[in-house]
ZAMARGU-4260 file (C-alpha; in steps of 0.2 Angstrom, whole numbers, plus 5000, padded with zeros to 4 digits):
<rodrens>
0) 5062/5084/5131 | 5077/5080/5143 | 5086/5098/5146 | 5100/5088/5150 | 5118/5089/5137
5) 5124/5070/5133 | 5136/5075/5121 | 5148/5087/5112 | 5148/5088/5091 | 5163/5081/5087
10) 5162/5078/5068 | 5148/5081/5054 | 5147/5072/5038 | 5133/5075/5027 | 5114/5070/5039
15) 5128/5061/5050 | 5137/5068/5066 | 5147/5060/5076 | 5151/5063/5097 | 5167/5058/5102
20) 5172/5047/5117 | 5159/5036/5127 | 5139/5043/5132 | 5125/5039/5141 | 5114/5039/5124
25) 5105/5024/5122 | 5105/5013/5104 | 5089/5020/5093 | 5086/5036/5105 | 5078/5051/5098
30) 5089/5066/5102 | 5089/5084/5099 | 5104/5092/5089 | 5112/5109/5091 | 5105/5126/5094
35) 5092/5126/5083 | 5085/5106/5091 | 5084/5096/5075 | 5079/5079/5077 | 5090/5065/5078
40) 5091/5045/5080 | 5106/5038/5089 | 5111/5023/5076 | 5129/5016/5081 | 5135/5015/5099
45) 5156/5012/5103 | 5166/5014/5118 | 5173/5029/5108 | 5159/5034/5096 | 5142/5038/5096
50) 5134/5039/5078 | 5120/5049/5077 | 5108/5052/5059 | 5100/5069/5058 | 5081/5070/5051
55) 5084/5088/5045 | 5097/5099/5036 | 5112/5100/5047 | 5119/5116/5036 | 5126/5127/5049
60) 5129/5114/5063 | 5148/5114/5070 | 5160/5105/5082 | 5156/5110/5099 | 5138/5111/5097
65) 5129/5103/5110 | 5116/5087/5108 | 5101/5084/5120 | 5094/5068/5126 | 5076/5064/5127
70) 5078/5048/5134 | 5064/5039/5119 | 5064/5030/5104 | 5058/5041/5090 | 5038/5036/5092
75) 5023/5043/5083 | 5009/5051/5091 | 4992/5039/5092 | 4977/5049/5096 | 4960/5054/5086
80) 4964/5066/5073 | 4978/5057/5060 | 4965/5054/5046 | 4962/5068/5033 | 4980/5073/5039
85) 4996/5078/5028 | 5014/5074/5039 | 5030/5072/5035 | 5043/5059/5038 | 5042/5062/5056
90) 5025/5064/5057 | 5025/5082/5059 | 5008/5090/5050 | 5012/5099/5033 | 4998/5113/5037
95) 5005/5114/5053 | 5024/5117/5048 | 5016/5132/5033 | 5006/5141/5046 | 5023/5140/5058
100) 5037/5142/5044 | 5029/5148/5027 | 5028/5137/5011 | 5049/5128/5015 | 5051/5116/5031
105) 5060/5127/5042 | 5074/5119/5052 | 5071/5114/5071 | 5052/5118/5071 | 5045/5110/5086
110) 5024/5104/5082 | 5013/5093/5088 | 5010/5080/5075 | 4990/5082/5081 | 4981/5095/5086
115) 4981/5096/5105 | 4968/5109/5111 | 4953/5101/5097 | 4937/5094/5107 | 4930/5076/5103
120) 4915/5068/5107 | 4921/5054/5116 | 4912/5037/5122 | 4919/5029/5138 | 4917/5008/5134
125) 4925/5001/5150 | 4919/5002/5169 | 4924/5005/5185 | 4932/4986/5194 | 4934/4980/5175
130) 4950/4968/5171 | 4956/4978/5154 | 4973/4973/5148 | 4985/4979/5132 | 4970/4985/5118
135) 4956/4983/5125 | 4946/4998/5119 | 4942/5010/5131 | 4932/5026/5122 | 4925/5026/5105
140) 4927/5043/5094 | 4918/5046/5080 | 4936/5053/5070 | 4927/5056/5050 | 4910/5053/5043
145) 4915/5035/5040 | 4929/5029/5053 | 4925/5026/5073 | 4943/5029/5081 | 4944/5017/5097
150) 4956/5023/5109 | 4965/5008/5117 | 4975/5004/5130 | 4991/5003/5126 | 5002/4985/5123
155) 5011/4985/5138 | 4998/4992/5151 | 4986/4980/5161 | 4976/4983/5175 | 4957/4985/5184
160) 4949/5002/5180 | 4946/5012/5196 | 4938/5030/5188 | 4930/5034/5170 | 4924/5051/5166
165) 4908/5054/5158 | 4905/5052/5140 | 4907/5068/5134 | 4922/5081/5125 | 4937/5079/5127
170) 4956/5083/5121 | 4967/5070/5117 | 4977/5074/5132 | 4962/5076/5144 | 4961/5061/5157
175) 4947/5048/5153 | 4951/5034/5163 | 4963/5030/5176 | 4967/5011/5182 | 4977/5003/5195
180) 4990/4992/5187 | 4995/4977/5191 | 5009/4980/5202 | 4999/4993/5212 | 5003/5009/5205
185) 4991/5022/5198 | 4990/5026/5179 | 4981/5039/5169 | 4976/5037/5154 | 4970/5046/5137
190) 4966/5046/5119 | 4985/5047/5116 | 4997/5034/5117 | 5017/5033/5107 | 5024/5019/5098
195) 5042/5017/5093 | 5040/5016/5073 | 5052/5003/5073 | 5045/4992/5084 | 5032/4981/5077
200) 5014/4984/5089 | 5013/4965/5094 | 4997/4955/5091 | 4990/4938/5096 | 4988/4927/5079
205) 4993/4931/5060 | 4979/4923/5050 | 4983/4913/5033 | 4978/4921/5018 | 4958/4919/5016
210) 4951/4936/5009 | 4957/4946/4995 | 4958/4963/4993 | 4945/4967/4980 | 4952/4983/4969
215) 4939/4983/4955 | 4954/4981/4941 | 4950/4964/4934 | 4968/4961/4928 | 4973/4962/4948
220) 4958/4953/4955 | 4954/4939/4943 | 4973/4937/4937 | 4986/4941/4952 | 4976/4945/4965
225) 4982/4950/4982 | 4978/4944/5000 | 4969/4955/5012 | 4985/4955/5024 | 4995/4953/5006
230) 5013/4959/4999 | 5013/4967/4982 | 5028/4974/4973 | 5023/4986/4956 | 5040/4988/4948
235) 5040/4999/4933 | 5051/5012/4924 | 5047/5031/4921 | 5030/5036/4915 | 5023/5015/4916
240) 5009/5019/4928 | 5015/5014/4944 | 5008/5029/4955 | 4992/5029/4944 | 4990/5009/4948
245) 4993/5014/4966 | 4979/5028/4966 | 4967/5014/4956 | 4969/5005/4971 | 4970/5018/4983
250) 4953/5024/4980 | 4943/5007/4973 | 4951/4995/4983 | 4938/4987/4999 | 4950/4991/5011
255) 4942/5002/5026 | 4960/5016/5027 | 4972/5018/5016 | 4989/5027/5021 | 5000/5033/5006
260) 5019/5035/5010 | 5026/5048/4996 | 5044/5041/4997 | 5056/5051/4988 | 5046/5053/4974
265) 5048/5072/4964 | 5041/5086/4973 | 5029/5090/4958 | 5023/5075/4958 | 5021/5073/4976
270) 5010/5091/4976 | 4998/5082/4962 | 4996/5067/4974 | 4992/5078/4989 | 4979/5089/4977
275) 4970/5075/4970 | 4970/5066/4985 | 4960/5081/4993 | 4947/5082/4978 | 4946/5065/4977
280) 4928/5058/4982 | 4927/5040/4990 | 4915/5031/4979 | 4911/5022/4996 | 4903/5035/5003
285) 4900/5048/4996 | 4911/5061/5004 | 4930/5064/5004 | 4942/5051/5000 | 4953/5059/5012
290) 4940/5056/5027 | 4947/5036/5028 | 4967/5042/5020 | 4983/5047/5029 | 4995/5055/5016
295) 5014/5056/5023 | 5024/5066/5010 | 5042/5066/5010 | 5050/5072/4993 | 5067/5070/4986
300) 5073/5085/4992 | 5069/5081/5010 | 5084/5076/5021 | 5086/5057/5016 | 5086/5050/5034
305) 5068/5058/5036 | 5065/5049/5020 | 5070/5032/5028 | 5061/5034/5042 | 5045/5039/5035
310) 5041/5020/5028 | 5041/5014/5047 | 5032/5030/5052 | 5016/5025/5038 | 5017/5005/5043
315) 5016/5011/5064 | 4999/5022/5058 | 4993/5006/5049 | 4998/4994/5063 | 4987/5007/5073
320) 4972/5005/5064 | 4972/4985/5061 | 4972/4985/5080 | 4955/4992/5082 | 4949/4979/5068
325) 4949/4990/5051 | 4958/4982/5036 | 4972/4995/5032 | 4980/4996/5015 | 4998/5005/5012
330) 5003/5013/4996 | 5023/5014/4998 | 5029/5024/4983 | 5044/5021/4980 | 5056/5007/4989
335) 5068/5010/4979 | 5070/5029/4985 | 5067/5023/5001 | 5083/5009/4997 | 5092/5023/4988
340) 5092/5033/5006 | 5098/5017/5015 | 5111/5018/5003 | 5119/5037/5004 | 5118/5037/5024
345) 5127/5018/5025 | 5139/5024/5012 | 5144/5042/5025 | 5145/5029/5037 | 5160/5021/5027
350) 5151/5003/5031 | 5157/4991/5019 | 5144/4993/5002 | 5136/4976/4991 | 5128/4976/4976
355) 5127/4994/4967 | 5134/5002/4984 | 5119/4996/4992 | 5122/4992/5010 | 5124/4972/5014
360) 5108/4972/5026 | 5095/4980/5011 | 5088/4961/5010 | 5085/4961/5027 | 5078/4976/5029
365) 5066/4973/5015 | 5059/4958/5023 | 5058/4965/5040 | 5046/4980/5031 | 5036/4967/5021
370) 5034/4956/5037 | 5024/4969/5046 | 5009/4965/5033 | 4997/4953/5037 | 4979/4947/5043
375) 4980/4949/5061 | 4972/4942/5077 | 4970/4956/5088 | 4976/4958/5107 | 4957/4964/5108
380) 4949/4951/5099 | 4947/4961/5085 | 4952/4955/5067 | 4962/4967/5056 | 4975/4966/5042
385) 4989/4978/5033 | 4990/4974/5015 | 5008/4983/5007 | 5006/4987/4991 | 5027/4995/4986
390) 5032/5003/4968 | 5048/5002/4964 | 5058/5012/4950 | 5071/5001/4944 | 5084/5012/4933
395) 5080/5010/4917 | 5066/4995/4919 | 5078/4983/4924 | 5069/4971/4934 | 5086/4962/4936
400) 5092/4978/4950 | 5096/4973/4968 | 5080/4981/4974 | 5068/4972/4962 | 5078/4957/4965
405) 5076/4959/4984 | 5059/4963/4985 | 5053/4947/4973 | 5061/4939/4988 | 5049/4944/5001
410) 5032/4948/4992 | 5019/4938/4986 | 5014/4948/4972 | 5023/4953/4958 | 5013/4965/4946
415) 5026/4969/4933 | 5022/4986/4923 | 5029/4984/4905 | 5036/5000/4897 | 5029/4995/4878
420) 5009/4992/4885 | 5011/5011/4893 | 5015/5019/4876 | 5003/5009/4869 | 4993/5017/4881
425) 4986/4999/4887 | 4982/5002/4905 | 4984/4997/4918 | 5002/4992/4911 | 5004/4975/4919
430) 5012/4963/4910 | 5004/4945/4910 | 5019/4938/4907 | 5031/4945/4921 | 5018/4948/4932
435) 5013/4934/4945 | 5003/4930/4963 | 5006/4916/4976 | 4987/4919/4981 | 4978/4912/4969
440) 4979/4894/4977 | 4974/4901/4993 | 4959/4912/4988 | 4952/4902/4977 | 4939/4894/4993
445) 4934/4911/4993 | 4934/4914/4974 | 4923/4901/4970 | 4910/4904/4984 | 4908/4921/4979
450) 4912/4922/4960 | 4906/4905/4955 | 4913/4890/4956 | 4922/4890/4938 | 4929/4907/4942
455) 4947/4899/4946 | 4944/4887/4931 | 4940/4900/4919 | 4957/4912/4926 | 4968/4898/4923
460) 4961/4896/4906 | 4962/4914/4902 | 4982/4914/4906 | 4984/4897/4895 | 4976/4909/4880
465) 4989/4922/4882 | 5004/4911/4886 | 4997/4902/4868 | 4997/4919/4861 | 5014/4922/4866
470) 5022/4907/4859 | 5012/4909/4843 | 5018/4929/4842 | 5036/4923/4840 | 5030/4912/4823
475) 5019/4927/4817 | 5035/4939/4819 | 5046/4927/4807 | 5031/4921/4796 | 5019/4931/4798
480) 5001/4926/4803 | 4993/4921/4785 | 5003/4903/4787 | 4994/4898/4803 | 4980/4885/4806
485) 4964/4890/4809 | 4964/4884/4828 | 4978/4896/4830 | 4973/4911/4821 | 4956/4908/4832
490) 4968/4908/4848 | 4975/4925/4842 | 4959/4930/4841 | 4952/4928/4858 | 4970/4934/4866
495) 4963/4949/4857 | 4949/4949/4866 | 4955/4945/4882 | 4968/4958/4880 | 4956/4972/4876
500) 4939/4969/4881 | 4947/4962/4897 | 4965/4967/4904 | 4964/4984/4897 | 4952/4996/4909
505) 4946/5014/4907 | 4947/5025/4923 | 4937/5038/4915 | 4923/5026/4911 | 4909/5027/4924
510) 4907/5008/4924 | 4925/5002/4918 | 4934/5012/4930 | 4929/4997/4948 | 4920/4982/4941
515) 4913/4972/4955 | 4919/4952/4956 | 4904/4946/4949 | 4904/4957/4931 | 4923/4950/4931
520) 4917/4933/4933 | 4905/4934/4921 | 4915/4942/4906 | 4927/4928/4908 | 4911/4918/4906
525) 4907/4925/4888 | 4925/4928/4882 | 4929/4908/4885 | 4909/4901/4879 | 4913/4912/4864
530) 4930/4904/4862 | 4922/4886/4864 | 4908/4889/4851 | 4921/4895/4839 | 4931/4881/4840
535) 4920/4868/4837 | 4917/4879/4823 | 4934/4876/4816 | 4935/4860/4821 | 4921/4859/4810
540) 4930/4865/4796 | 4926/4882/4796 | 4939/4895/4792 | 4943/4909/4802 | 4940/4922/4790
545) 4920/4915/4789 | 4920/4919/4807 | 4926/4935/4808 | 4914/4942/4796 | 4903/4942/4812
550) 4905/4958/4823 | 4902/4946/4838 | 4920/4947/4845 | 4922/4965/4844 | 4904/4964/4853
555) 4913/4955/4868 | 4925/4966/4868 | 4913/4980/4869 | 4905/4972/4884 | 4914/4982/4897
560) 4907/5000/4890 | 4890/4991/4886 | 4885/4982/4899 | 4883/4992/4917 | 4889/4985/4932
565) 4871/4984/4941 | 4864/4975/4926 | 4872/4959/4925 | 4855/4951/4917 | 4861/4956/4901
570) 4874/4944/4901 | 4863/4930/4896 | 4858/4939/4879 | 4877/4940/4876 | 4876/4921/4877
575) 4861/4920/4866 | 4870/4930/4852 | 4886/4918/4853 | 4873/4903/4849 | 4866/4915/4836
580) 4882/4917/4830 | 4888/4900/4829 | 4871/4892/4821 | 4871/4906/4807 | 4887/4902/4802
585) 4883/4882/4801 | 4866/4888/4792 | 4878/4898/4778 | 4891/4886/4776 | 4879/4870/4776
</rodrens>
């Protein structure tokens, strides 16, 4: 920290304070604020103002008090040790802060955001006379059970290597290499490097979308998938699922880390994330879920700066792990405290306010957020990807809000949670209807080669039955269903089925909680043959009411409790009972 005073407190308004006359700060500097040091960002710069938000309570602060320049953007610490880790919005460890300040975050309280005096076993990858340049990987930690952290040079640093200690332990502040860059000068380097969570960490290529992001929920993976590298908005109102969807995909999903941003979101709730999270065991492995997570929690009664910032602090720790080549997944809950935020500090700025009071830049700060995502070709060589998955609360489930609106603009994804499915305790709550994905044509290469060459087909063909069932709902409200053709009441009948046996998952189920891509491929395979057979069966003349008399529909309803996710042989007995099915019933109607 600079000891030097830029600036006098002039004025305080709220998490804003303003210094009068011009300064030497510089735009998006991390300061330090009054006696006590709180953290602050410089955010507007005048010839006779500078504008500064504070990331703590500013109770107590007066005109007069000085603030203090540290000459950097606010950065985050990048260094073995930020998995199994709690932080706040600023990345300062919860367990670190109670140990320091008791069970409340005390004002001012200076900690490292990882642990500085811990030991790792370290592997030195580069040699002496080597050419290494921004991310190449220069030691190798074994971080958890499941994660190597490779320590990298960082973007802006290249050079030839001239010393490398031995393999062996080291802190994260110890030198292990040192390299001669190329303008001459000498550079020290260790496990630790900063980045400014604003900035972007810079990459060679962004790959199209190839790969989804298998999550085991089939109404996400066979209907609106997302990309490996994706965009997803979960919109929902109170009590639809929107957190329990995240926490599905949190801990099923094929993604190597997952960082969870708590964003605003009730203090209670946030304290049941942070438990679960801990006792939480990765079906992966075998051991803790939290040995591949990075929790930041920053509740609604957290200054709402802090709360702004902590969505770029997450995306910077997930950029940070794509770079060595892991496929990261972000759970943002919710953007719309996160908007909300954007909205109270722009307002004690006085800057002119858009639709609902939020500020005129909420679209663009929303894209700039989403665009961070992607499948990336490393500086390294290495392949990694940040899939954003974001909730966001509309008031009072109205998808037609600003922030709804805004985000539908820049995702790709749009899982719409419906409040009528989570009373009717159908989870996960995604609507059909209001949900989409723009991936579906670019996964399905890899759908088909996986899942079976009919597996896009047979998707398509499942959202045709439920947009039938739809249309025919609206006759059945007026008229009621006793009036409709046989082909329709069979169409009815096999929405059913979809709806239950397939969109409707049980997270308490052993089997039903994750179902791998290939027991989703080959439900869909009995639920439509089913359909087929029973058709021709109508077409024959047969009435409905004939076929129902057979249990065989609530059978393949049953097949997601019946039929275990390692035993996908039994499949073809479900097929042979379909054809038992259909020839008994030309046998008694002959």
């Amino acid at each position: 920290m600079a000891a030097d005073v830029k600036g006098i407190i002039y004025g305080i308004n709220g998490p804003v304070i303003y210094i009068k006359g011009k300064t030497a700060f510089r735009m998006g500097e991390m300061v330090y604020v009054g006696p006590q040091k709180l953290v602050g960002e410089v955010i507007r710069l005048d010839s006779s103002r500078t504008t500064i938000q504070v990331y703590e309570e500013t109770t107590g602060l007066k005109p007069g008090d000085e603030v203090y320049s540290t000459g950097a953007a606010i950065s985050v610490t990048l260094a073995p040790g930020i998995l199994h880790n709690i932080f706040d919005g600023i990345e300062r460890p919860l367990s670190e802060i109670a140990k320091a300040g008791g069970m409340y975050i005390t004002r001012g309280l200076s900690v490292d955001a990882l642990d500085r005096n811990k030991k790792w076993q370290a592997h030195i990858t580069v040699k002496p006379g080597q050419h290494v340049f921004g991310g190449t990987v220069i030691a190798e930690v074994q971080e958890t059970p499941m994660i190597v952290h490779k320590c990298m040079l960082p973007p802006d640093t290249e050079g030839t290597v001239e010393s490398v200690a031995n393999d062996g332990e080291y802190t994260i502040d110890e030198t292990i290499v040192t390299i001669i860059q190329n303008d001459g000068t000498k550079k020290e380097l260790s496990m630790t490097q900063k980045w400014p969570i604003r900035v972007p960490r810079p990459t060679n290529k962004r790959y199209a979308a190839s790969e989804p992001l298998i999550t085991g929920q089939r109404i996400l993976d066979t209907l609106f998938p997302i990309a490996k590298g994706g965009t997803a908005a979960i919109p929902g109102g109170f009590g639809t699922g929107k957190t329990m969807t995240q926490h599905q995909v949190a801990k099923w999903s094929d993604a190597d880390i997952i960082v969870y941003i708590g964003c605003g979101e009730r203090g209670n709730e946030m304290t049941q994330v942070l438990e679960e999270f801990s006792e939480l065991i990765d079906p992966k492995s075998g051991n803790p879920l939290m040995d591949r997570t990075v929790l930041i929690a920053n509740t609604s009664n957290m200054p709402v700066a802090a709360r702004e910032a902590s969505i770029y602090t997450g995306l910077t720790l997930a950029e940070y792990y794509r770079d060595m080549g892991y496929h990261v997944a972000i759970m943002a809950d919710s953007t719309s405290r996160w908007a909300e935020a954007l909205r109270e500090l722009s307002g004690r700025l006085e800057e002119m306010p858009a639709e609902e009071g939020f500020p005129a830049y909420l679209a663009s700060k929303l894209s700039a957020f989403y665009e961070r995502a992607g499948m990336m070709h490393n500086l390294n060589g290495s392949v990694g990807s940040v899939t954003i998955i974001g909730a966001v609360s509309p008031q009072g489930s109205d998808f037609s809000e600003p922030v709804t609106q805004n985000t539908k603009r820049f995702v790709r994804c749009f899982w719409g949670l419906d409040k009528s499915l989570a009373y009717a305790r159908h989870f996960p709550a995604i609507h059909w209807l209001t949900s989409y994905s723009e991936y579906v044509q670019d996964l399905a290469p890899w759908y088909n080669a996986k899942a079976g060459k009919d597996f896009i087909a047979n998707r398509n063909r499942l959202m045709a039955i439920l947009n039938q069932e739809s249309a025919l709902m609206e006759i059945v409200k007026l008229i009621g269903s006793d009036v409709l053709p046989d082909d329709q009441k069979l169409t009815l009948e096999i929405a059913r089925v979809v709806r239950l046996g397939y969109l409707q998952q049980n997270a308490f189920h052993k089997d039903d909680t994750c179902v791998p891509i290939e027991k989703q491929a080959a439900q869909m395979r009995v639920i439509l043959y089913l359909y087929d057979r029973a058709r021709s069966l109508v077409t024959m003349g047969h009435p409905m009411s004939v076929l129902k008399q057979s249990n065989i529909f609530d059978r393949v309803i049953n097949i997601k409790y019946d039929v275990p996710n390692d035993r996908l042989d039994m499949f073809d007995q479900y097929m042979k009972d379909i054809d038992t099915f259909y020839d008994e019933v030309i046998e008694k109607n002959a």
